[in-house]
C-alpha positions as CSV (number, residue, x, y, z in Angstrom):
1,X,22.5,-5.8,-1.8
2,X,19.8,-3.8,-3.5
3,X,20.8,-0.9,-5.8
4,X,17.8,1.1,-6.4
5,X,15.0,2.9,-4.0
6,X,12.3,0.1,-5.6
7,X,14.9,-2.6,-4.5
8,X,15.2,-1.0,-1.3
9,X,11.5,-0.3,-0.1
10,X,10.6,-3.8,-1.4
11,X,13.6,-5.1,1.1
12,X,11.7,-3.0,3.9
13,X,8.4,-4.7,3.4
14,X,9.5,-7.9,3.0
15,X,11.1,-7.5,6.6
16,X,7.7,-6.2,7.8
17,X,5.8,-8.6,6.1
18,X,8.1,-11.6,7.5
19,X,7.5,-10.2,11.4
20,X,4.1,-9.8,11.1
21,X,3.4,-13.4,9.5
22,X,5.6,-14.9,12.0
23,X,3.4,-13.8,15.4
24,X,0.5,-14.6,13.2
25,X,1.3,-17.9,12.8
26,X,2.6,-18.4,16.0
27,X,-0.5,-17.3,17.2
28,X,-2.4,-20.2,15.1
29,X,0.5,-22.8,16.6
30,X,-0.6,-21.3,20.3
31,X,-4.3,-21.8,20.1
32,X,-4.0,-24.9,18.3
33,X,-1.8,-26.7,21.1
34,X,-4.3,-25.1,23.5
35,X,-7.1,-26.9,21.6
36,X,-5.0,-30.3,22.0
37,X,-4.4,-29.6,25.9
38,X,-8.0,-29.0,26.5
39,X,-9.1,-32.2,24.2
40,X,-7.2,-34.2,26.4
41,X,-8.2,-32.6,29.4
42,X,-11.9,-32.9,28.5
43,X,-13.4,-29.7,29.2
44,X,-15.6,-29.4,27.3
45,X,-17.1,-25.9,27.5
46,X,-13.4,-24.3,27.4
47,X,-12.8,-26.8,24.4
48,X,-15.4,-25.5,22.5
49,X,-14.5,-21.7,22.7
50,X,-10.4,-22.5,22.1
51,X,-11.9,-24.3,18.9
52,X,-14.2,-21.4,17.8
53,X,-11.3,-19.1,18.2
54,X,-8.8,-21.5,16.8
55,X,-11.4,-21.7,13.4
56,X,-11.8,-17.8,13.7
57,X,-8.2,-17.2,13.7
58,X,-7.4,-19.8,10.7
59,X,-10.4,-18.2,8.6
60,X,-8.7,-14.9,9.1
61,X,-5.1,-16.5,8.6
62,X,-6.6,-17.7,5.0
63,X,-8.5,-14.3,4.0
64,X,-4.7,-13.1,4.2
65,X,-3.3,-15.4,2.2
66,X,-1.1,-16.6,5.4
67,X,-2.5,-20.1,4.9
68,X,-4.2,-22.0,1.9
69,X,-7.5,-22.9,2.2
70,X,-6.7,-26.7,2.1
71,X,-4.5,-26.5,5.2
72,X,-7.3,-24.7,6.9
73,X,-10.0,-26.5,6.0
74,X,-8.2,-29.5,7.1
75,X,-7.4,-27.5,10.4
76,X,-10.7,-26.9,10.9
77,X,-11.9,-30.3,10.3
78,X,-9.5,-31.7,12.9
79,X,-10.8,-29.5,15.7
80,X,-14.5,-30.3,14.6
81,X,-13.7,-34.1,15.3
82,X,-13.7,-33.4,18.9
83,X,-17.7,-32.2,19.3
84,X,-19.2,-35.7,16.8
85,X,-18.3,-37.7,19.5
């Protein structure tokens, strides 16, 4: 158990920290199995705004250091495959 107030706060904003980078990511898992349903579903207009928002929200995921930029560049490029062909 932590012993002194520096100890203490730091246990408090780890807690924070943890919560708020758990719906984050959960977030990025949501829109990303939307993305998938709507690839297989081929609508394409609806496709096309999930990924937009699914490349938003990992760009914003990566300016907070939630996820590296390899793993959301590689994101990215997955979603991207669906509007070459």
């Amino acid at each position: 158990m932590a012993n002194t107030k520096s100890a203490i706060k730091n246990n408090r904003k780890t807690i924070a920290r943890t919560i708020r980078n758990r719906s984050r990511k959960t977030r990025l898992k949501t829109l990303a199995k939307k993305v998938q349903t709507l690839a297989a579903a081929d609508d394409k207009d609806a496709l096309k705004a999930a990924a937009s928002e699914y490349a938003s929200a990992m760009d914003k995921a990566t300016k907070s250091n939630l996820i590296s930029p390899n793993a959301a560049s590689r994101a990215k490029s997955k979603v991207a495959k669906y509007f070459v062909g």
